[in-house]
C-alpha positions as CSV (number, residue, x, y, z in Angstrom):
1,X,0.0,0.0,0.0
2,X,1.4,3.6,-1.1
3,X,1.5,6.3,1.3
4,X,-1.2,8.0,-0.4
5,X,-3.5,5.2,0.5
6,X,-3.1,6.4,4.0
7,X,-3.5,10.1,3.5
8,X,-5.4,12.1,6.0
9,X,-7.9,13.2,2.9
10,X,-8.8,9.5,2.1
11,X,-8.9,8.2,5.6
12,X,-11.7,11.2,6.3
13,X,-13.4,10.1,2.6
14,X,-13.4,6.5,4.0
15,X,-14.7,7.5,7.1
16,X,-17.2,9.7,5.7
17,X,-18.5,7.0,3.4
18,X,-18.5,4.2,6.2
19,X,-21.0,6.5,8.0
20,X,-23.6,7.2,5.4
21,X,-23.7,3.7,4.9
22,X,-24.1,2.6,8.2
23,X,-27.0,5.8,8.5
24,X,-28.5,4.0,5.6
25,X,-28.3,0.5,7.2
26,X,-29.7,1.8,10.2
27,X,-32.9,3.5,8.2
28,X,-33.1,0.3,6.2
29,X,-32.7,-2.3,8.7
30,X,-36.2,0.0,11.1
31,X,-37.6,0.6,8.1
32,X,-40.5,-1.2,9.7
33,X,-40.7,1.1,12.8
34,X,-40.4,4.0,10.8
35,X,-43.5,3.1,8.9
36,X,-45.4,2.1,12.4
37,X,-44.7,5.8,13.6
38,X,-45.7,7.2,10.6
39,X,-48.9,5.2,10.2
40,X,-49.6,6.1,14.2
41,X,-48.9,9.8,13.7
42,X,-51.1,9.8,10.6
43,X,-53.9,7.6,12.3
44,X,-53.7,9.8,15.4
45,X,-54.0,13.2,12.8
46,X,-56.6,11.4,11.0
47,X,-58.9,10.5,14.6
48,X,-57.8,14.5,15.7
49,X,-59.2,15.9,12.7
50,X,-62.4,13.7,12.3
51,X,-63.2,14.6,16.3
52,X,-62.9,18.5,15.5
53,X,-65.9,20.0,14.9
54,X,-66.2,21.7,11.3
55,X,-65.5,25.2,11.3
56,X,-67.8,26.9,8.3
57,X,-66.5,30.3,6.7
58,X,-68.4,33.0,4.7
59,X,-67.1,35.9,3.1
60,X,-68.3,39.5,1.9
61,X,-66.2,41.5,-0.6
62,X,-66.7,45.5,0.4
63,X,-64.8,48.2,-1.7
64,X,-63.7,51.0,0.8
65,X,-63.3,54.1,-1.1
66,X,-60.7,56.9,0.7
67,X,-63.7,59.3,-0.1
68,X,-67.7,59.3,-1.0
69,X,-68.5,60.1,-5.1
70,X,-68.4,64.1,-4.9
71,X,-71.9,64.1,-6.3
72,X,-72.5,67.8,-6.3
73,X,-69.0,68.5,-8.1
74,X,-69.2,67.4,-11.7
75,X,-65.2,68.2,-12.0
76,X,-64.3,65.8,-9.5
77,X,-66.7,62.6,-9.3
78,X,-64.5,59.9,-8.3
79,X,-62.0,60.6,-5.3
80,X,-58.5,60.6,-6.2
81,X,-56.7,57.8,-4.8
82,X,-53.0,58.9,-3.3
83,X,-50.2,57.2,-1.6
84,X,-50.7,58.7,1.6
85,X,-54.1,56.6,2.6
86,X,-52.6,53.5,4.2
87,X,-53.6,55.4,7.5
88,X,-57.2,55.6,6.2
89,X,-57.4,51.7,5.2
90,X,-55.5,51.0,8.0
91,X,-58.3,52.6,10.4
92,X,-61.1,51.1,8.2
93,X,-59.5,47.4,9.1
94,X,-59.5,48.4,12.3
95,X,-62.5,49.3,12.4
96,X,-64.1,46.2,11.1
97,X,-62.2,44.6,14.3
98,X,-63.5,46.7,16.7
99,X,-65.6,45.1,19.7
100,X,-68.3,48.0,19.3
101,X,-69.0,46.6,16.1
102,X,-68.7,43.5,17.2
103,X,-71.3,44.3,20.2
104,X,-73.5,45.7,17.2
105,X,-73.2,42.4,15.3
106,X,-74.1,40.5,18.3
107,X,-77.2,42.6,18.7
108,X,-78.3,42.7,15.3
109,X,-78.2,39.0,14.7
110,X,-79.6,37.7,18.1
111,X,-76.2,35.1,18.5
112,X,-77.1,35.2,22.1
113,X,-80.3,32.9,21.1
114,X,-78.0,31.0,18.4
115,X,-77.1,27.3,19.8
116,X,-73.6,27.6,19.0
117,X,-73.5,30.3,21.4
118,X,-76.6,29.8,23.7
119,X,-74.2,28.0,26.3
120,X,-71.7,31.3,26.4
121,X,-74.7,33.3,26.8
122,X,-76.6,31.5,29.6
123,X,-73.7,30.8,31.7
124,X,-72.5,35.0,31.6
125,X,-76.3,35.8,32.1
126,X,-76.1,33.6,35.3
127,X,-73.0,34.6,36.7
128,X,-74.2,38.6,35.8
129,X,-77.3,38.1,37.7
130,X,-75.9,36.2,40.7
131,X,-74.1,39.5,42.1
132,X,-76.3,41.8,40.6
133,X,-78.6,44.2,42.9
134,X,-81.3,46.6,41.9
135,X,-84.6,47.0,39.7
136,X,-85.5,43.9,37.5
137,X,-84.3,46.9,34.4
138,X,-81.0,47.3,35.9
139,X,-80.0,43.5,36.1
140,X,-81.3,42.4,32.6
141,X,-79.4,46.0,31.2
142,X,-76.1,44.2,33.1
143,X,-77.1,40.8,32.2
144,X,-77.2,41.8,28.4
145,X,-73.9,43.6,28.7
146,X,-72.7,40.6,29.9
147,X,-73.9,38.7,27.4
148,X,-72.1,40.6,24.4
149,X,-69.0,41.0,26.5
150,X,-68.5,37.3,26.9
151,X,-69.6,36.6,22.9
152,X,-67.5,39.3,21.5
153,X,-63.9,37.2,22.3
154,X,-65.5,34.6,20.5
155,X,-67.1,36.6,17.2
156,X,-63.7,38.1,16.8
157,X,-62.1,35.3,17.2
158,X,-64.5,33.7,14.0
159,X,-63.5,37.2,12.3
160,X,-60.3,37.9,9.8
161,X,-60.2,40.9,7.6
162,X,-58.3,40.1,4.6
163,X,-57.3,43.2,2.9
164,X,-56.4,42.7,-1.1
165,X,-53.4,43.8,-2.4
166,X,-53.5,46.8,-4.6
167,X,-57.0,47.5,-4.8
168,X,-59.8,49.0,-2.4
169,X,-60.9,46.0,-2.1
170,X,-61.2,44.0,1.6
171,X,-62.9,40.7,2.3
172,X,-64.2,39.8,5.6
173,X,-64.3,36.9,6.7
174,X,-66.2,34.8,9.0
175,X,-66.1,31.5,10.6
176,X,-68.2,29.4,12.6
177,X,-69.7,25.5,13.2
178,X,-72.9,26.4,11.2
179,X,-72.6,27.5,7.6
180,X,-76.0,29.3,7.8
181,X,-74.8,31.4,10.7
182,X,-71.4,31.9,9.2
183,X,-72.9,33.7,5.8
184,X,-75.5,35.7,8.4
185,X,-72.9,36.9,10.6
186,X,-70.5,37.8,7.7
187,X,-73.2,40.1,5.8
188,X,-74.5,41.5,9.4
189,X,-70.8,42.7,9.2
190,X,-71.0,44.1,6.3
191,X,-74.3,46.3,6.8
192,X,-73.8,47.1,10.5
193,X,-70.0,48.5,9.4
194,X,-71.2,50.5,6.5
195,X,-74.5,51.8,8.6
196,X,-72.2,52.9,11.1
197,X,-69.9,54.5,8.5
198,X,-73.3,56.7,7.5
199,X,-74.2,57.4,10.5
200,X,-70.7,59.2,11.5
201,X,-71.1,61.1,8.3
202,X,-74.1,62.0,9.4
203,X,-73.2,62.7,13.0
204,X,-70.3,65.0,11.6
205,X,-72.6,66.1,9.0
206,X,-75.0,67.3,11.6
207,X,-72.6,68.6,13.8
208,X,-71.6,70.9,11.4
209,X,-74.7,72.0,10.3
210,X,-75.9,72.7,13.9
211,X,-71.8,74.2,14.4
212,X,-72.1,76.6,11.7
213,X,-75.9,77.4,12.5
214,X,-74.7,79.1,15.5
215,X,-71.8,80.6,14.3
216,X,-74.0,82.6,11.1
217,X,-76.5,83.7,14.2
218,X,-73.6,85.2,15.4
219,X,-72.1,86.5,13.5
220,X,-75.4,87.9,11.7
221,X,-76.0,89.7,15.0
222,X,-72.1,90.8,14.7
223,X,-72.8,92.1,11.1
224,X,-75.8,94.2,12.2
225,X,-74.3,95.7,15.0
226,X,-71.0,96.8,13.2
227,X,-73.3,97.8,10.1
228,X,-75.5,100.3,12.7
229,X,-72.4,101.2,14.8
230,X,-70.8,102.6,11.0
231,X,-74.2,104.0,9.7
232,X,-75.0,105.8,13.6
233,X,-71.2,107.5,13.7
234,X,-71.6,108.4,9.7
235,X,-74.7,110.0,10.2
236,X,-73.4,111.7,13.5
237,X,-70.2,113.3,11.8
238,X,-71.8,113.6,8.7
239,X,-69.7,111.2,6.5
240,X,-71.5,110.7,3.1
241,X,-70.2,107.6,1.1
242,X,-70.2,108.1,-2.6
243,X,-68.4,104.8,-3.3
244,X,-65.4,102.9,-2.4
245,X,-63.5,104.0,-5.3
246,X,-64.5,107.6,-5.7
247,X,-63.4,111.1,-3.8
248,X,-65.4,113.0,-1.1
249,X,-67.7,115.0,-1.4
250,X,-65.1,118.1,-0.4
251,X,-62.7,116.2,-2.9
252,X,-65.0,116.1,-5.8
253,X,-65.4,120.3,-5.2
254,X,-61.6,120.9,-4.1
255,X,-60.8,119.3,-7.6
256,X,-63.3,121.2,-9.1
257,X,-62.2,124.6,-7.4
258,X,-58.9,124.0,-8.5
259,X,-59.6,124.1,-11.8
260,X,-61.9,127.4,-11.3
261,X,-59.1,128.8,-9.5
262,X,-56.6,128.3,-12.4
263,X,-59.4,129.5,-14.5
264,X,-59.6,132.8,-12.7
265,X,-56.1,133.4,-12.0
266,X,-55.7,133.5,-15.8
267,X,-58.5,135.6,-16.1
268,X,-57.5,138.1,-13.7
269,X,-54.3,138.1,-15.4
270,X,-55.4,139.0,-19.0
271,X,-57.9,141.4,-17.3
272,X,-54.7,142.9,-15.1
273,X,-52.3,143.0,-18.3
274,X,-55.6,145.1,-20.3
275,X,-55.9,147.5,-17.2
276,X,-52.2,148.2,-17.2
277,X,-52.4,148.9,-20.8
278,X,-55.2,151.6,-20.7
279,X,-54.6,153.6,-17.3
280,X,-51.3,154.7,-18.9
281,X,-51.1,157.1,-22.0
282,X,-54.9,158.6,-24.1
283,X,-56.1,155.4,-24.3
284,X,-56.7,155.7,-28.1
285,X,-54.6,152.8,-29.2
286,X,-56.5,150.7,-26.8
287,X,-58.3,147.5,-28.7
288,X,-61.3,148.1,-27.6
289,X,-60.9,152.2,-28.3
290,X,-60.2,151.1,-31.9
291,X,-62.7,148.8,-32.3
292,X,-65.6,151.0,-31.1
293,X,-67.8,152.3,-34.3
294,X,-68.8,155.4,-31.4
295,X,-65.4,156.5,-31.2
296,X,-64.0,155.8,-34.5
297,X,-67.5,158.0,-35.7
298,X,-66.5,160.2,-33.0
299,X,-62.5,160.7,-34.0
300,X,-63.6,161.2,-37.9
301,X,-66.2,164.0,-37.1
302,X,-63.3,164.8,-34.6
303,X,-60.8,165.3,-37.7
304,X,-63.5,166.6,-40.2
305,X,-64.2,170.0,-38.0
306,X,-60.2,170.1,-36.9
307,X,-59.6,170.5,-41.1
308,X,-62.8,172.9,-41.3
309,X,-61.3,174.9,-38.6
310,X,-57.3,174.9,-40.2
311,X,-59.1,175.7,-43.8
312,X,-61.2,179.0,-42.0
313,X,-58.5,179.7,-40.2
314,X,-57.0,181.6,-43.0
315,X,-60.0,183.0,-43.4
316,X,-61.0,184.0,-40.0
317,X,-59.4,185.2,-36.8
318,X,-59.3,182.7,-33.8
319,X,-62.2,185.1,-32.4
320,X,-64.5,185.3,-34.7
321,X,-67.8,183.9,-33.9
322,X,-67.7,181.6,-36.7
323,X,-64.5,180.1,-35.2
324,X,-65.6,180.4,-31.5
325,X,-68.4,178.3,-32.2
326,X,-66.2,175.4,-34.3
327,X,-63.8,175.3,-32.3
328,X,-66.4,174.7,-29.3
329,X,-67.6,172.0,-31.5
330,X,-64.1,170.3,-31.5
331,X,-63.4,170.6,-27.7
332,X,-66.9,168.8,-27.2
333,X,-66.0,166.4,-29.5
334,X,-62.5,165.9,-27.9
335,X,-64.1,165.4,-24.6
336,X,-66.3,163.2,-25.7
337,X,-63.9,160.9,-26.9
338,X,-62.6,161.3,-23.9
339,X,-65.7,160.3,-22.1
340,X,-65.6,157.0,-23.9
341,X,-62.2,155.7,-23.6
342,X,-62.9,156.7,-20.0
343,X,-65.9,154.3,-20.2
344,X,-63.9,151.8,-21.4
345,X,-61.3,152.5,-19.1
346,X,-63.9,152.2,-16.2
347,X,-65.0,148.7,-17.9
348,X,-61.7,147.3,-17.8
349,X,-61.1,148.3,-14.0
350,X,-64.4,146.5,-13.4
351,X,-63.5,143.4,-15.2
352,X,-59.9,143.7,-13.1
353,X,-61.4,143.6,-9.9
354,X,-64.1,141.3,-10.7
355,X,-61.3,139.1,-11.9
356,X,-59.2,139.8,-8.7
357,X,-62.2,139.2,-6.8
358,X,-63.0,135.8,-8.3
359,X,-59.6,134.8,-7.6
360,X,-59.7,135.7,-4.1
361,X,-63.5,133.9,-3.1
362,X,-62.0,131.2,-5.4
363,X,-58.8,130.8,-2.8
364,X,-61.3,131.3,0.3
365,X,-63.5,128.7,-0.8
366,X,-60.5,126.1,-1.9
367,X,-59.1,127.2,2.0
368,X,-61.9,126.2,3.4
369,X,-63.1,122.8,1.6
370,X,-58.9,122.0,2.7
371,X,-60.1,122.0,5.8
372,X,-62.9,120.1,5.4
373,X,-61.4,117.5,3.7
374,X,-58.4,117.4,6.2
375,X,-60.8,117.4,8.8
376,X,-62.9,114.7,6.5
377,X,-60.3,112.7,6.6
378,X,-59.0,112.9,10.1
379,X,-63.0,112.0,11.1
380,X,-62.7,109.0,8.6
381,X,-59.8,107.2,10.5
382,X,-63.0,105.9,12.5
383,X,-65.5,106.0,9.6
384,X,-62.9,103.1,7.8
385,X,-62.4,101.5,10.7
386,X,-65.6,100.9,11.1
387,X,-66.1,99.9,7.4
388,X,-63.4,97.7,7.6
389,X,-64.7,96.1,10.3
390,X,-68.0,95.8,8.5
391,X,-66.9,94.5,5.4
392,X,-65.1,91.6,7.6
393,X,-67.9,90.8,9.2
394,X,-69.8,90.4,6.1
395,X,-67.0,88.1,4.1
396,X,-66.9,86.1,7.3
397,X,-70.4,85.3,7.5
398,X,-71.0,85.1,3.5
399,X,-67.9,82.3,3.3
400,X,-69.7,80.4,6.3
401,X,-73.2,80.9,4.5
402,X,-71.8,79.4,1.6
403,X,-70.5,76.2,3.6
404,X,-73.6,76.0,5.1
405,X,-75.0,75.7,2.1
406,X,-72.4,73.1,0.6
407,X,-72.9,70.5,3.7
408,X,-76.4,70.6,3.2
409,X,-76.1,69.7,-0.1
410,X,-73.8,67.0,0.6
411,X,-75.8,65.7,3.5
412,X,-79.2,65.1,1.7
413,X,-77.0,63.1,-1.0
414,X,-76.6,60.5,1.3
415,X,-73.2,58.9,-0.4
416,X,-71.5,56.5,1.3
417,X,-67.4,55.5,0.3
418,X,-68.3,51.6,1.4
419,X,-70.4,49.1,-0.6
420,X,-70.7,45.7,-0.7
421,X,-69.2,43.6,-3.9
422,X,-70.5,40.3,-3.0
423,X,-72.2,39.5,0.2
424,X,-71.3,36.3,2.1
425,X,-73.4,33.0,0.7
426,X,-73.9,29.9,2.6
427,X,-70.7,27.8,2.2
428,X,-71.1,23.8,1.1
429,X,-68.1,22.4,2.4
430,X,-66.2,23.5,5.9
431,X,-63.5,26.0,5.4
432,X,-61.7,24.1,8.3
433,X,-60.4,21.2,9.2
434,X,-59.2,20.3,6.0
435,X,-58.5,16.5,6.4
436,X,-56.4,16.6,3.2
437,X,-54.0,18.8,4.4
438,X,-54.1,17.8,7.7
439,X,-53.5,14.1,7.1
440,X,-50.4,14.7,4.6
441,X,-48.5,17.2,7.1
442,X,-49.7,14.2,9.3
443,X,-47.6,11.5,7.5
444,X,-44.9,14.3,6.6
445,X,-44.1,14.4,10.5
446,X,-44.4,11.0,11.4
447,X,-41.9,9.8,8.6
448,X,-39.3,12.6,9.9
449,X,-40.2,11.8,13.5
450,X,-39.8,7.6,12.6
451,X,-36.1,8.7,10.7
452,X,-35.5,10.8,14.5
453,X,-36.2,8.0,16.4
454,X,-34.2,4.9,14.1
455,X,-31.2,7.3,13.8
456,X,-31.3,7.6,17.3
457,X,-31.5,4.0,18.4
458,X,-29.0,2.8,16.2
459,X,-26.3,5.5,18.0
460,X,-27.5,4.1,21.4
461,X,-26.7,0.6,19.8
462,X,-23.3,1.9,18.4
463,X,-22.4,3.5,21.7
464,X,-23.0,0.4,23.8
465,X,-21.0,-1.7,21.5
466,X,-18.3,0.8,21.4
467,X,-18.2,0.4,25.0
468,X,-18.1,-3.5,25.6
469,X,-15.3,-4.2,22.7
């Protein structure tokens, strides 16, 4: 024999291949009590599962919606499903196992006078009324509380809400020894949840009505009383509104003074610049000298007798009657061309003070409606205040008169985000045990737990043998 031949590698292979044999002998060799376990084991599953009473199980499909079909908003029918509404489902599951709803269910389908729970009942009535004390009212009210209390473990216990994946979709599920009972139970669930469902819509729903009821009766009284408070110190300081976007009163004038003042300013100007003009020299070059027919008439006859007079003049001596009396002629003439442009003169005075004086009641008046409007408008701190407050007031209730509105038209449409997609029917066959199943986990077990008990024998066996040689 090589060295090789007695390698550590092929001394372990050898050893390793002795072992699985002898594992193998030892299966083979109790193959006999390995089938007596498993056929025990399997009987013994077999008996268990034939002695356990049949467990029936209905189920409802309901489709929970995160919100009701916006009815009243054409835009928006359907609710918009988002990621964030786990927590919503999550509560809806939650509250499908809830013991109130469970009490409800109890109630609603008399279990406590159903034989598969008659026992429960009786025997928490009993014990309820054997340390009760008070009015015959008083001990069936405890009795009956009792009674649900002690039925509830076991309803939920028969419940399982199975929520499916990806959808808004949940079945509820409901198991019990009578198939009938089962599909009752399972649909009670169904109604009772989604009744309750409408009735905390319609508890909120109310809530909010009778809420915002009280709030618009306040606030209407709020309105008024801010509405009289700005009309009482309006009509006290005499504040006349002519619009939210329009002047004062004393603003609308001021403007309009302004513009009269401008007006007469440039008046009194023209009229100062034509009285400067005619107070100074004869006055004949004056427009309104040469455009008079009276004068110009009076200035021609005026030069007519001064030629007569020059022509006589060589004629006559200075003294002569003749003359006398022409040149008394010219001098009345003279002086009443004088007469006129003193007229005029006169005229234009008047129109320069009348001009002056314009300006100056035009300057008094725009004084004056200044301090109206400044006092106006120091008196209107308060007036828009008030206003303010009035207008607030007003948007306040209106926005609230409009959600009043709204929730009473939602409320009378009644929509509810729950409805049933199939209710529970009567099952044919039990849902549990399943003999099947049960019966081939059954031999499963008992051929590992027969391969257990051979492998351990035969290293008992090897061990004492070890220890005699």
């Amino acid at each position: 024999m090589s060295s090789a031949d007695h390698s550590p590698v092929h001394s372990h292979a050898k050893h390793a291949d002795v072992t699985l044999a002898e594992y193998w002998h030892a299966i083979v060799s109790r193959r006999w009590l390995i089938a007596g376990i498993t056929i025990l084991v399997a009987a013994a599953v077999l008996v268990g599962t034939l002695l356990t009473t049949p467990q029936y199980r209905a189920t409802t499909t309901l489709q929970i919606n995160r919100d009701a079909m916006n009815v009243v908003n054409i835009e928006n029918l359907m609710p918009a499903e988002s990621p964030m509404d786990r927590d919503f489902y999550e509560t809806q599951y939650e509250l499908l196992r809830s013991r109130t709803l469970a009490q409800e269910v109890i109630r609603k389908t008399h279990l406590a006078d159903h034989p598969a729970y008659k026992d429960i009942a009786q025997k928490a009535a009993e014990n309820a009324a054997a340390g009760a004390e008070g009015d015959q009212a008083s001990v069936q009210k405890r009795q009956q509380e009792a009674v649900e209390r002690a039925l509830t473990a076991d309803v939920l216990a028969g419940l399982e809400v199975e929520p499916v994946r990806n959808s808004r979709l949940a079945k509820v599920h409901f198991s019990s020894p009578d198939p009938a009972l089962s599909a009752q139970v399972a649909n009670a669930y169904a109604s009772t949840f989604i009744a309750d469902n409408l009735q905390r819509q319609l508890d909120a729903s109310t809530f909010a009505v009778k809420y915002l009821s009280e709030r618009l009766d306040q606030l209407r009284g709020k309105v008024e009383e801010s509405e009289r408070a700005l009309v009482d110190y309006s009509g006290d300081q005499q504040i006349v509104s002519v619009g939210d976007d329009q002047p004062s009163l004393p603003a609308q004038n001021l403007s309009e003074l302004n513009g009269m003042l401008a007006a007469s300013q440039t008046a009194k100007i023209q009229a100062e610049a034509a009285w400067n003009e005619a107070r100074g020299g004869n006055g004949l070059n004056l427009p309104q000298v040469v455009s008079s027919p009276l004068i110009q008439r009076l200035r021609e006859a005026q030069v007519d007798m001064e030629s007569e007079y020059n022509q006589k003049l060589a004629t006559y001596k200075p003294d002569y009657p003749e003359m006398m009396r022409l040149k008394g002629r010219i001098e009345a003439g003279r002086r009443q061309i004088q007469q006129e442009i003193g007229v005029i003169r006169a005229s234009l005075k008047s129109q320069y003070d009348a001009a002056a004086q314009q300006e100056q009641l035009t300057e008094q008046q725009i004084n004056s409606l200044k301090h109206d409007q400044l006092d106006l408008q120091e008196r209107s701190i308060r007036y828009n205040m008030l206003k303010r407050d009035v207008d607030t007031n007003r948007q306040i209730y209106d926005a609230l008169l409009q959600r009043f509105k709204e929730i009473g038209v939602a409320g009378n449409v009644g929509a509810n985000n729950i409805s049933v997609i199939d209710p529970a029917e009567i099952p044919g066959s039990p849902y549990s045990p399943r003999l099947p199943v049960n019966l081939a986990l059954g031999i499963v077990f008992g051929f590992f737990l027969g391969l257990v008990i051979a492998l351990v024998l035969h290293l008992v066996s090897s061990m004492r043998r070890a220890s005699r040689g």
